[in-house]
MILUM-168732 format. One record per residue (C-alpha): chain; residue number from 0; z, y, x. Coordinates in steps of 0.001 Angstrom, whole numbers, always signed. Layout:
<nodes>
+-----+-----+---------+---------+---------+
! mol ! seq !      c3 !      c2 !      c1 !
+-----+-----+---------+---------+---------+
!   A ! NUM !       Z !       Y !       X !
...
+-----+-----+---------+---------+---------+
</nodes>
This chain:
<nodes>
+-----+-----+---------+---------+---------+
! mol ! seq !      c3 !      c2 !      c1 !
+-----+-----+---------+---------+---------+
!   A !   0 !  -18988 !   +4513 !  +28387 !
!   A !   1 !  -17376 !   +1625 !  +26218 !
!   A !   2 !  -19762 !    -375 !  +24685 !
!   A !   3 !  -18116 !    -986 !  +21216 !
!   A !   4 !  -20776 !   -3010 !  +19754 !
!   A !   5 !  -20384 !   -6365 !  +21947 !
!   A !   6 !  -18526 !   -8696 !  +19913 !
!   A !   7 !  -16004 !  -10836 !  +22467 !
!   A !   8 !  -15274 !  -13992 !  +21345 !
!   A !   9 !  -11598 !  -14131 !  +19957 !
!   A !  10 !  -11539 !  -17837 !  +18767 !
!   A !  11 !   -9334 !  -20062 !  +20823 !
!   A !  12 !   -7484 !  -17025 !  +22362 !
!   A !  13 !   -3936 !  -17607 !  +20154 !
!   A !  14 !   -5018 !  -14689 !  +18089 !
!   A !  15 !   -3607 !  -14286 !  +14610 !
!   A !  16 !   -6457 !  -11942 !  +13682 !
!   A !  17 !   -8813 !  -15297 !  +14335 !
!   A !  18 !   -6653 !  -18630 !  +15038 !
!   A !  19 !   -4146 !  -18214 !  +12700 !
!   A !  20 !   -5926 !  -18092 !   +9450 !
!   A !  21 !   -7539 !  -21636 !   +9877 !
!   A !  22 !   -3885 !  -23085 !   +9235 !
!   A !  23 !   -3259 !  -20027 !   +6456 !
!   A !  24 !   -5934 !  -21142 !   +4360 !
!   A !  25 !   -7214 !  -24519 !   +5394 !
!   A !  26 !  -10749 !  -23382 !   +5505 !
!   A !  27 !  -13379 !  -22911 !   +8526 !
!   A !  28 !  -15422 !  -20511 !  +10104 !
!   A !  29 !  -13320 !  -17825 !   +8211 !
!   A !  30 !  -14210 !  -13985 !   +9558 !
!   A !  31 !  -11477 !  -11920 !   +9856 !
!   A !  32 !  -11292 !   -8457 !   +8843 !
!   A !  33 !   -7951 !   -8038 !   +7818 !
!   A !  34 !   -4634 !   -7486 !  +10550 !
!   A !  35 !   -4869 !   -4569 !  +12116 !
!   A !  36 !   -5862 !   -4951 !  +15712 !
!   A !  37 !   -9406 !   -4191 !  +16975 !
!   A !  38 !  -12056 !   -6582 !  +18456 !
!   A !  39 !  -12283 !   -3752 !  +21137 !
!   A !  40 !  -11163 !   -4611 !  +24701 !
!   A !  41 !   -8465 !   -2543 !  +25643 !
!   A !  42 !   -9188 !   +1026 !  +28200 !
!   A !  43 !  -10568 !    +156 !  +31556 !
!   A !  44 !   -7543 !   +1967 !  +32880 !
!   A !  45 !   -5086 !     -55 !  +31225 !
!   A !  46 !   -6915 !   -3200 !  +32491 !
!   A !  47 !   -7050 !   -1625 !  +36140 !
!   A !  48 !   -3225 !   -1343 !  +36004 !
!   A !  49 !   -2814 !   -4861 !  +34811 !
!   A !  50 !   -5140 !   -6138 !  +37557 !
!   A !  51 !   -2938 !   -4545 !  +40063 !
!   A !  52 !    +580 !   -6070 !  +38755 !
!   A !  53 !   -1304 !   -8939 !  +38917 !
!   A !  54 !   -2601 !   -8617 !  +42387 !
!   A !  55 !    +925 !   -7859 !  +43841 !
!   A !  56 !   +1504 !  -10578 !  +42304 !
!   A !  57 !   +5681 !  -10489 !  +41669 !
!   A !  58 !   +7082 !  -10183 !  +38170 !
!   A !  59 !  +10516 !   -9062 !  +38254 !
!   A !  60 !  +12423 !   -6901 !  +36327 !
!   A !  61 !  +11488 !   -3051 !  +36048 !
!   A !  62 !  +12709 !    +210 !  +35368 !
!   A !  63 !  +11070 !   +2850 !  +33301 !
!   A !  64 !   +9421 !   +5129 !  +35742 !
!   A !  65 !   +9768 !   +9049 !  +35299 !
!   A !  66 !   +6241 !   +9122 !  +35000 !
!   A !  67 !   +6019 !   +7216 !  +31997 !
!   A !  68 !   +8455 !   +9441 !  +30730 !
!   A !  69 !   +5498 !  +12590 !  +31909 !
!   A !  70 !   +2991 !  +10661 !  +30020 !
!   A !  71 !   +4526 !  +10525 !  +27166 !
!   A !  72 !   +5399 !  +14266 !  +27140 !
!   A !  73 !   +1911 !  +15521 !  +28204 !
!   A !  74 !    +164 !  +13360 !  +25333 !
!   A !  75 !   +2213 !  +14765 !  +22662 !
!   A !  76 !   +2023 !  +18750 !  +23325 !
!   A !  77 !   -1749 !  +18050 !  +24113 !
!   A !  78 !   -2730 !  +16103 !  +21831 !
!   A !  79 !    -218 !  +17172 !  +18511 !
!   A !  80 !   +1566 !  +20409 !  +20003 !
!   A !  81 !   +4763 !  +18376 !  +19747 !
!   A !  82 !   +7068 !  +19402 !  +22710 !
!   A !  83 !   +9589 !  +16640 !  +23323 !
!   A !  84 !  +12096 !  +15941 !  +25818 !
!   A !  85 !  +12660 !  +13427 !  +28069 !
!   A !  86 !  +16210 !  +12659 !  +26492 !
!   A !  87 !  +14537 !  +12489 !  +23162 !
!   A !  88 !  +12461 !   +9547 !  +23903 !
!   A !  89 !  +14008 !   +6014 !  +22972 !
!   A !  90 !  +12154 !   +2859 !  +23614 !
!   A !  91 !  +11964 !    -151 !  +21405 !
!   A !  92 !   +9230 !   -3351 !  +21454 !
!   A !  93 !   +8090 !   -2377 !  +18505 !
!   A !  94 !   +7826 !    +241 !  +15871 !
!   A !  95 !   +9442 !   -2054 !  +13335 !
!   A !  96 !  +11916 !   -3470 !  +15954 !
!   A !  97 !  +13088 !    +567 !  +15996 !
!   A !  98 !  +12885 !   +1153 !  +12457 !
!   A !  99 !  +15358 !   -2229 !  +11779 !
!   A ! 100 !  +18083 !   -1247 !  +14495 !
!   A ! 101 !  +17656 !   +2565 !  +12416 !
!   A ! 102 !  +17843 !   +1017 !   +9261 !
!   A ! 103 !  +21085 !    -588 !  +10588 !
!   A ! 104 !  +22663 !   +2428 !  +12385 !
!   A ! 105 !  +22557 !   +4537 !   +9331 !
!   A ! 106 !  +22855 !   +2606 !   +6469 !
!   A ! 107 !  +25570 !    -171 !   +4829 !
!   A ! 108 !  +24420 !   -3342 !   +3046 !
!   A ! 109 !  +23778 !   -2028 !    -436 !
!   A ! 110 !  +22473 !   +1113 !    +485 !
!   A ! 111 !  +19421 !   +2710 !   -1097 !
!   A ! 112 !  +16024 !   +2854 !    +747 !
!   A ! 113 !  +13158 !   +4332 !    -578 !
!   A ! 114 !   +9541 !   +3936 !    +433 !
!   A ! 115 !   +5832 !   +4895 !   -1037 !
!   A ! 116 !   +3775 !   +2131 !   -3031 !
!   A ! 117 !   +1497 !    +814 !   -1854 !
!   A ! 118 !   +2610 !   +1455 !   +1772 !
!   A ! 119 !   +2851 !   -1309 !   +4771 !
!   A ! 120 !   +4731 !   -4106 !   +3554 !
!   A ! 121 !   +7048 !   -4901 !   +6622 !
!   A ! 122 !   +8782 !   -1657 !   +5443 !
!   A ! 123 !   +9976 !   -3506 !   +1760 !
!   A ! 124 !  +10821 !   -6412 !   +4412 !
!   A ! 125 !  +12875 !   -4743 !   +6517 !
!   A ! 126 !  +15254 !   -3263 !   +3767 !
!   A ! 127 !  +15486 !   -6491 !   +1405 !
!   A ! 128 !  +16496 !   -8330 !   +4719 !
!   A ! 129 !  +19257 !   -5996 !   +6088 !
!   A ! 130 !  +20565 !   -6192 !   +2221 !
!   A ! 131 !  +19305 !   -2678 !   +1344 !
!   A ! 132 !  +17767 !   -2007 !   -1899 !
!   A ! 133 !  +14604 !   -1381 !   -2482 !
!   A ! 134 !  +13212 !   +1271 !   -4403 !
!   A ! 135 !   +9402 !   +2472 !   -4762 !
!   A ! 136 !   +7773 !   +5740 !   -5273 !
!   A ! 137 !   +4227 !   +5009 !   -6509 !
!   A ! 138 !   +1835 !   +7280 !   -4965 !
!   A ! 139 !    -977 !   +8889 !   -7624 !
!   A ! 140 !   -4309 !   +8293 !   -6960 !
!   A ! 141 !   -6530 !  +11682 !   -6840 !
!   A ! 142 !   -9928 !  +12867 !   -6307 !
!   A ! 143 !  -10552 !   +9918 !   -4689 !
!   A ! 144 !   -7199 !   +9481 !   -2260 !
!   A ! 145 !   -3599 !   +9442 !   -2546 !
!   A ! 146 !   -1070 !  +12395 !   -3434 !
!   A ! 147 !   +3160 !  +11986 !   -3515 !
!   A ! 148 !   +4850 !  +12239 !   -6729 !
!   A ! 149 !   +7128 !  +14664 !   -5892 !
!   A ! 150 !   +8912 !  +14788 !   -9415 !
!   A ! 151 !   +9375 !  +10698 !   -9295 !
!   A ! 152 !  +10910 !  +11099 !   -5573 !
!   A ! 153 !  +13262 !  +13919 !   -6658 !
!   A ! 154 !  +14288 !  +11595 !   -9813 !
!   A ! 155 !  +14712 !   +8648 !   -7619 !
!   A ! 156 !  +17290 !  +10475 !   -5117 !
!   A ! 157 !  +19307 !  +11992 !   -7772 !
!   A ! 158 !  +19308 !   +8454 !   -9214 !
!   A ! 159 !  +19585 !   +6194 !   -6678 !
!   A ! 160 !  +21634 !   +8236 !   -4359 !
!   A ! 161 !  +19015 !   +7292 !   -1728 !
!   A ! 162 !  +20173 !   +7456 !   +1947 !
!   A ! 163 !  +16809 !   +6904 !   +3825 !
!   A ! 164 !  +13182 !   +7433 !   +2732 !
!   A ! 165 !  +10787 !   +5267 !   +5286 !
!   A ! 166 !   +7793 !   +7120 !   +5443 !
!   A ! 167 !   +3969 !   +6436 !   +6874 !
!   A ! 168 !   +2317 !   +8926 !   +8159 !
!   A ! 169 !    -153 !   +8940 !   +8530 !
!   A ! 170 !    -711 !   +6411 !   +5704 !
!   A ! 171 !   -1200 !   +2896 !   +5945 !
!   A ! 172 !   -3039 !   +1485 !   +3741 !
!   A ! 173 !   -4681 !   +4404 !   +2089 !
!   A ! 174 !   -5489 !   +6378 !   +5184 !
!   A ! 175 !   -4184 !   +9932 !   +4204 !
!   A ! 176 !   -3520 !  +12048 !   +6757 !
!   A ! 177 !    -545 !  +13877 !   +4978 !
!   A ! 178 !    -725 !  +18084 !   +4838 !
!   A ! 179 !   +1787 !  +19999 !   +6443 !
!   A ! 180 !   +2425 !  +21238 !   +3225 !
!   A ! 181 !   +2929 !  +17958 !   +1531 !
!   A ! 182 !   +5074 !  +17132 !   +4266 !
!   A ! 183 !   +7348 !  +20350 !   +3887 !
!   A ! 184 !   +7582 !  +19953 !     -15 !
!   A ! 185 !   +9170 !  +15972 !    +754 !
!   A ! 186 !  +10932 !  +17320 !   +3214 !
!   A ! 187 !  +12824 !  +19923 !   +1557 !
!   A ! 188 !  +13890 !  +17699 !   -1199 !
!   A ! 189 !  +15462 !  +15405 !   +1557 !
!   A ! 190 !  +17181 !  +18097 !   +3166 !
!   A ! 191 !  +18540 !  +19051 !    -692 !
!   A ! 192 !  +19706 !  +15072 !   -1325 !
!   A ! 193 !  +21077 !  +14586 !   +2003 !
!   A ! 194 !  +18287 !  +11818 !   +3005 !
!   A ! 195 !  +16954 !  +10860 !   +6361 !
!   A ! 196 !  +13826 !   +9909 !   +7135 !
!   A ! 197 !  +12336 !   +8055 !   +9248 !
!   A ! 198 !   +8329 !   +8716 !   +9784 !
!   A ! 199 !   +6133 !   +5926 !  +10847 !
!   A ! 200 !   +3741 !   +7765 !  +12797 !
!   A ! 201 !   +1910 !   +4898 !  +15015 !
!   A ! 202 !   -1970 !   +6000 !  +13503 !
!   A ! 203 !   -1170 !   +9796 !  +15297 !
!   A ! 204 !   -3988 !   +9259 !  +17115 !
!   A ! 205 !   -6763 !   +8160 !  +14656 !
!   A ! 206 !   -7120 !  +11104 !  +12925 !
!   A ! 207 !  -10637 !  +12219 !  +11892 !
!   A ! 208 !  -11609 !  +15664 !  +11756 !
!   A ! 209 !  -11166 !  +18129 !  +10374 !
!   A ! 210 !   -8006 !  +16822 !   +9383 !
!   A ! 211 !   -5070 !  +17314 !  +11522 !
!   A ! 212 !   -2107 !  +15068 !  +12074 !
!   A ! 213 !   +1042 !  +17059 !  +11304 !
!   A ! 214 !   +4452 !  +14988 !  +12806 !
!   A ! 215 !   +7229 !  +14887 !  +10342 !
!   A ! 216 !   +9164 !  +16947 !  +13000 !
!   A ! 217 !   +6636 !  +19905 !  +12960 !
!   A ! 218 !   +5827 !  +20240 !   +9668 !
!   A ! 219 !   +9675 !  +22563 !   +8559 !
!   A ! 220 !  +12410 !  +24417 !  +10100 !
!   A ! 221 !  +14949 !  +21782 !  +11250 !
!   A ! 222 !  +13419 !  +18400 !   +9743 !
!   A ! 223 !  +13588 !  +16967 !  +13009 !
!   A ! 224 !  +17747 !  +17497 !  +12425 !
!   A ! 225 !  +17529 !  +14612 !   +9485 !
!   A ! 226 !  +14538 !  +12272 !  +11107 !
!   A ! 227 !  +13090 !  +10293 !  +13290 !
!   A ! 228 !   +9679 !   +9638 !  +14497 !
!   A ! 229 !   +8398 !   +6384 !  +15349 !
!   A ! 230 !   +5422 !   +5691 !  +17192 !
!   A ! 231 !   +3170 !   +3902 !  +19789 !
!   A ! 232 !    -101 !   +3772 !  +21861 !
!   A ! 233 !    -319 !    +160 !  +21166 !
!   A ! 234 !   -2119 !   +1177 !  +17665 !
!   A ! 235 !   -4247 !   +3902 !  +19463 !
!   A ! 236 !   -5581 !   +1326 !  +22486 !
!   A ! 237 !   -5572 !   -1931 !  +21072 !
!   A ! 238 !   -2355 !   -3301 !  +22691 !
!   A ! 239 !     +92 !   -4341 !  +19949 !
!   A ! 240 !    +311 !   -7526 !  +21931 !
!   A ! 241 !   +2220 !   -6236 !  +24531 !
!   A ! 242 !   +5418 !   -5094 !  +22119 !
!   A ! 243 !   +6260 !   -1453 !  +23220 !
!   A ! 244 !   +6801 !   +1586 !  +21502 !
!   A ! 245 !   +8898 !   +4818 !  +21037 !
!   A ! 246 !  +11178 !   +6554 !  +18843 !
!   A ! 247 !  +11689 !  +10511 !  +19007 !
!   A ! 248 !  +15374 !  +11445 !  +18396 !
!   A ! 249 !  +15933 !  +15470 !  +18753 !
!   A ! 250 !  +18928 !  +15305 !  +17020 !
!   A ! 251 !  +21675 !  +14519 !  +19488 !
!   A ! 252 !  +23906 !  +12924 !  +17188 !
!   A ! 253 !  +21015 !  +10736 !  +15581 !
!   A ! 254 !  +20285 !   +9716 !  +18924 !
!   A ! 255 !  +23165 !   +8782 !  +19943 !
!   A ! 256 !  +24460 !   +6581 !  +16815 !
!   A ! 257 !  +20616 !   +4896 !  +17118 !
!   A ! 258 !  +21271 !   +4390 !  +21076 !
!   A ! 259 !  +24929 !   +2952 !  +20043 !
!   A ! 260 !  +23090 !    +151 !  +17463 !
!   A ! 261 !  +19985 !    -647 !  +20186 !
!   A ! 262 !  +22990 !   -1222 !  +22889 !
!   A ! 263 !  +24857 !   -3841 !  +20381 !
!   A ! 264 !  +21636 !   -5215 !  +19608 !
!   A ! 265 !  +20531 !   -5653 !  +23395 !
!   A ! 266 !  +17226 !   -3803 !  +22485 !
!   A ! 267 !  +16983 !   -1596 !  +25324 !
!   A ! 268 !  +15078 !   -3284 !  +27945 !
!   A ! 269 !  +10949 !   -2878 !  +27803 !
!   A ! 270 !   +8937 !   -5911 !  +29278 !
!   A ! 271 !   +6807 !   -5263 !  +32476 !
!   A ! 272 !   +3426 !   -4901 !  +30340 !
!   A ! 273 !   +4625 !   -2589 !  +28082 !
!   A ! 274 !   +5710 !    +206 !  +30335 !
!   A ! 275 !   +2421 !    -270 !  +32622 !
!   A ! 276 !    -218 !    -294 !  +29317 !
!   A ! 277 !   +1867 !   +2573 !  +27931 !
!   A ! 278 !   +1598 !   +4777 !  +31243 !
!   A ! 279 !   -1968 !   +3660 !  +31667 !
!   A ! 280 !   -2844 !   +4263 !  +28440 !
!   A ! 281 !   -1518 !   +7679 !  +28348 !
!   A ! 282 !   -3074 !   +8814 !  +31495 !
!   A ! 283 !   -6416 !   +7379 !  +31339 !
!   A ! 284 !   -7199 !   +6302 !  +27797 !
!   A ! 285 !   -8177 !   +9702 !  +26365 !
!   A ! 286 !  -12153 !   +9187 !  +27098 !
!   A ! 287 !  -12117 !   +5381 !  +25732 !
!   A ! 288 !  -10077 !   +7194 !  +22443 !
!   A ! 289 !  -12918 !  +10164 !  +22270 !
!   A ! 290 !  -15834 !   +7432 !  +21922 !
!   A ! 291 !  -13851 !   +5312 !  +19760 !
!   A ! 292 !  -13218 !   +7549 !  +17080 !
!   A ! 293 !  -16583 !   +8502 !  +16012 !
!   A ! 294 !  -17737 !   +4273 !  +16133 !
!   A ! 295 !  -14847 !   +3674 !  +13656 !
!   A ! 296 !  -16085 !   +6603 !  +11520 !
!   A ! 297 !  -19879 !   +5132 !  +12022 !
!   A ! 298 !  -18320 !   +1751 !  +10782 !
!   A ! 299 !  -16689 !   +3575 !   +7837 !
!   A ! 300 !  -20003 !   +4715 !   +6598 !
!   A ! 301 !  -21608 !   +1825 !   +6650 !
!   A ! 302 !  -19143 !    +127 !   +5014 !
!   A ! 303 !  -19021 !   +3079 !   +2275 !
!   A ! 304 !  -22844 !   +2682 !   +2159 !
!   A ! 305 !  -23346 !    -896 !   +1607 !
!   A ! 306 !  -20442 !   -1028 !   -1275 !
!   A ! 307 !  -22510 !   +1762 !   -3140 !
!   A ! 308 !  -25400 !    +106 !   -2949 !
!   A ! 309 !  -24489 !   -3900 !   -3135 !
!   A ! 310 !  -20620 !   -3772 !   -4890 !
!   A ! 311 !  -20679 !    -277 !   -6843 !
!   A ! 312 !  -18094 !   -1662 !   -9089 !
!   A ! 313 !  -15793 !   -1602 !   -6171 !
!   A ! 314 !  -13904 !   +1580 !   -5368 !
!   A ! 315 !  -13151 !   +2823 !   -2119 !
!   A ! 316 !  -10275 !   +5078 !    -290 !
!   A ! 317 !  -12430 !   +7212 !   +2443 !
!   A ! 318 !   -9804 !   +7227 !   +5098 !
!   A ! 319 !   -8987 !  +10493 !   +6705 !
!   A ! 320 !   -7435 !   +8479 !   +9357 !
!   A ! 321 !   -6936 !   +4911 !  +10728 !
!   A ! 322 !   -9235 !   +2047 !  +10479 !
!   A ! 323 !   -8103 !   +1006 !   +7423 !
!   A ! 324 !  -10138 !    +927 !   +4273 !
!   A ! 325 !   -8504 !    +272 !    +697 !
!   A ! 326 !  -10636 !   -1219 !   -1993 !
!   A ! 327 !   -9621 !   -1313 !   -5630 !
!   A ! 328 !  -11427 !   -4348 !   -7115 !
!   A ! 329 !  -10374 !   -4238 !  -10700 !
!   A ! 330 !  -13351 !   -3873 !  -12126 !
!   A ! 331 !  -13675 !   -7320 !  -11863 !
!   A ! 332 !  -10986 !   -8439 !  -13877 !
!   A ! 333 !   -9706 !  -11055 !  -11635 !
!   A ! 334 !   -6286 !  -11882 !  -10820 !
!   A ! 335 !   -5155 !  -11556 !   -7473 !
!   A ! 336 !   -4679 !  -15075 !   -6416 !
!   A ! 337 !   -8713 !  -15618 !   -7519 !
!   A ! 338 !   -9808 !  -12393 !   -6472 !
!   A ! 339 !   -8303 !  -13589 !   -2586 !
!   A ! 340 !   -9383 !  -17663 !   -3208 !
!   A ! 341 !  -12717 !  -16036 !   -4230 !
!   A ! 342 !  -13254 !  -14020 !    -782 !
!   A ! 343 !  -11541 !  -16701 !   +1267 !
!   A ! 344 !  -13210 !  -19805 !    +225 !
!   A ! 345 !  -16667 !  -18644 !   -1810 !
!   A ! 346 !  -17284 !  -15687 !   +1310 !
!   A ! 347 !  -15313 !  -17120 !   +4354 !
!   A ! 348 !  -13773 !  -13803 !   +4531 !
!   A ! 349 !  -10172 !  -12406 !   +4941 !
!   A ! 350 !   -8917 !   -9222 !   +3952 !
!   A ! 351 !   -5532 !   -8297 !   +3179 !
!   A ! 352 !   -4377 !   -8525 !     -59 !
!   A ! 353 !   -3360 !   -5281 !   -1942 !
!   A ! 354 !    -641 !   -6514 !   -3771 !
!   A ! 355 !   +1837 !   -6992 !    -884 !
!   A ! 356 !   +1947 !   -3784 !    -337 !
!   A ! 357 !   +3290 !   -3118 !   -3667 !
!   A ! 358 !   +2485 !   -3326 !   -7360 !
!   A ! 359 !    +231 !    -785 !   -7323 !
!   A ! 360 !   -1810 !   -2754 !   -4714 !
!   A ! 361 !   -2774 !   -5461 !   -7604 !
!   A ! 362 !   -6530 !   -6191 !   -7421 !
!   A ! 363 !   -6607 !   -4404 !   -4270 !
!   A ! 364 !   -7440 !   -5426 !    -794 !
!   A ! 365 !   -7158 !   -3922 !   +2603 !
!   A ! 366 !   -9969 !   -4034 !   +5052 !
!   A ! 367 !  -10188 !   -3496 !   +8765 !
!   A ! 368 !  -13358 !   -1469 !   +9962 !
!   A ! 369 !  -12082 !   -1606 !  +14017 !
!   A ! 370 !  -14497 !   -4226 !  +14957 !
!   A ! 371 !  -18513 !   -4543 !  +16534 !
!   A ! 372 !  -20817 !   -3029 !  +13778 !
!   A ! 373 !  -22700 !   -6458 !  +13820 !
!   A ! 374 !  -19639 !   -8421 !  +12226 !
!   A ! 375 !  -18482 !   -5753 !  +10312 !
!   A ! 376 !  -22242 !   -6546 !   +8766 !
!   A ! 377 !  -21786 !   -9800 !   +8203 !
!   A ! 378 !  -18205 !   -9681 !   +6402 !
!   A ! 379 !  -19404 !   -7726 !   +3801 !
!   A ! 380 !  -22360 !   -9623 !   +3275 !
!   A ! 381 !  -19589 !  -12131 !   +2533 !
!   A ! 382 !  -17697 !   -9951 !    +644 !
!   A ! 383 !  -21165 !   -9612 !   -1615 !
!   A ! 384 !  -21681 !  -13191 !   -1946 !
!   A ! 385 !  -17892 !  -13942 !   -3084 !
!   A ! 386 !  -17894 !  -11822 !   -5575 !
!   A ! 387 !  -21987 !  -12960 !   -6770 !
+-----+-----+---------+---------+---------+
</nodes>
């Protein structure tokens, strides 16, 4: 049994979570409760592999074993009744690194690429720095989480002519867990504008019932003809340090134009630690991901608890999935460069600010639950005191 609520000390360990934001914002003894990583060590299986790489002690280059390949396949039918091939599966060292070389294969500088606001900001990143443009579907805010505006999407494919709608699913920072009949109604309206889409799906696994993660692929007839699906365990076990990931491709022609752009890019070669952790992780992490589910939910309470009861002015996004909580702070009235100096240097506390995930994030801020119950505490205690 994992014992979530021992805090391990991350200071001095090159973490950006911890190290990096004394140099961000000049300030000490800062907690952390923004990137998303957890202050969980990692499966005991995934460490046991590690230990034995390390053991035999040689470093050399390595091939993708078959069974990785098996792992990858059971997890998905068991675990979201996708049934994928072993052709299908592309490997990148990163969900982003994937979603780049994709945004390169099938798209010219100039090109139209549309995503949801707020959503994860690499995504506007990406497409402004491969010389896309950028346009933004705000998402409407309903009984108390987020909905698509499926009139504003339809308008802005007629007039954009967009070629590729980057989608999170489920969603980051709002925590939606999309229906599978949201996710047919965008779907169909891509299929009718000729737009591909490519489906962030790295937070499969932290799904809270009774909500059900639904892959882009699964959710029509044929969407997995005009999409791909990127994904991860890194997200799911606390490794995105070790920079592996995967990208479904049923279509055969998709594939192979993405496999053509990875080549020319030299991005298909996964380092040693990736392919280990990812097996490992696959075949032995489902107990440590059973227990860990229910402590983020416990950690989501609380949170939800102590804002009623210390901040009511401050509205909060109950996530249906991730660890991810998103907190409007208008109420307030502050801008967003003093509602973020107020946390960072009145609290000592980092979140992530809302509005760089958009303009609908303004007065917003993103916080990370994934961490021992006991800190989680004392952030938002600071959080309190900031905003005193």
């Amino acid at each position: 049994m994992t014992n979530f609520d021992q805090p391990i000390e991350r200071l001095g360990t090159n973490s950006v979570k911890w190290d990096a934001i004394l140099q961000m914002y000049n300030e000490q003894e800062l907690l952390p409760l923004w990137i998303a990583d957890m202050d969980f060590k990692a499966p005991a299986g995934v460490l046991q592999a590690y230990q034995k790489l390390l053991d035999h002690g040689v470093l050399g280059y390595a091939d993708t074993p078959e069974s990785l390949y098996t792992a990858i396949i059971d997890w998905e039918k068991k675990h979201h009744q996708l049934i994928i091939e072993k052709e299908e599966i592309l490997f990148f060292s990163g969900v982003l690194a994937g979603i780049a070389t994709a945004v390169q294969a099938f798209t010219k500088p100039n090109d139209t690429i549309l995503i949801h606001d707020p959503v994860y900001p690499p995504f506007a990143n990406i497409i402004t720095t491969n010389h896309r443009q950028l346009v933004r579907s705000q998402l409407i805010e309903e009984n108390g989480h987020f909905v698509m505006d499926f009139g504003d999407i339809e308008e802005k494919f007629k007039q954009h002519q967009v070629k590729v709608m980057i989608l999170c699913n489920p969603h980051n920072p709002g925590g939606r867990v999309w229906l599978k009949e949201e996710l047919q109604q965008l779907g169909e309206l891509c299929r009718k504008y000729g737009v591909l889409v490519f489906s962030d799906e790295i937070h499969q696994d932290l799904v809270f019932s009774p909500n059900e993660m639904t892959s882009f692929f699964a959710a029509g007839e044929g969407f997995s003809d005009f999409s791909l699906q990127f994904t991860s365990m890194t997200k799911t076990f606390n490794l995105a340090g070790i920079k592996n990931s995967i990208v479904f491709a049923k279509n055969e022609k998709l594939r192979k134009q993405l496999e053509h752009k990875q080549t020319e890019n030299f991005q298909q070669e996964i380092n040693t630690f990736g392919l280990i952790g990812m097996e490992a992780a696959y075949e032995t992490g489902e107990e440590w991901l059973a227990e860990l589910l229910p402590y983020i939910q416990s950690n989501i309470a609380y949170t939800m608890t102590f804002f009623q009861e210390h901040l009511p002015k401050v509205k909060i996004m109950k996530p249906e999935g991730t660890y991810l909580l998103w907190l409007d702070f208008s109420a307030y009235g502050l801008a967003d460069e003093e509602l973020e100096e107020r946390l960072v240097h009145k609290g000592k506390v980092v979140l992530n600010a809302g509005i760089s995930y958009g303009p609908s994030g303004k007065q917003h801020m993103r916080l990370n639950v994934a961490c021992p119950q006991v800190i989680l505490a004392e952030g938002l205690k600071r959080i309190a005191a900031a905003l005193s």
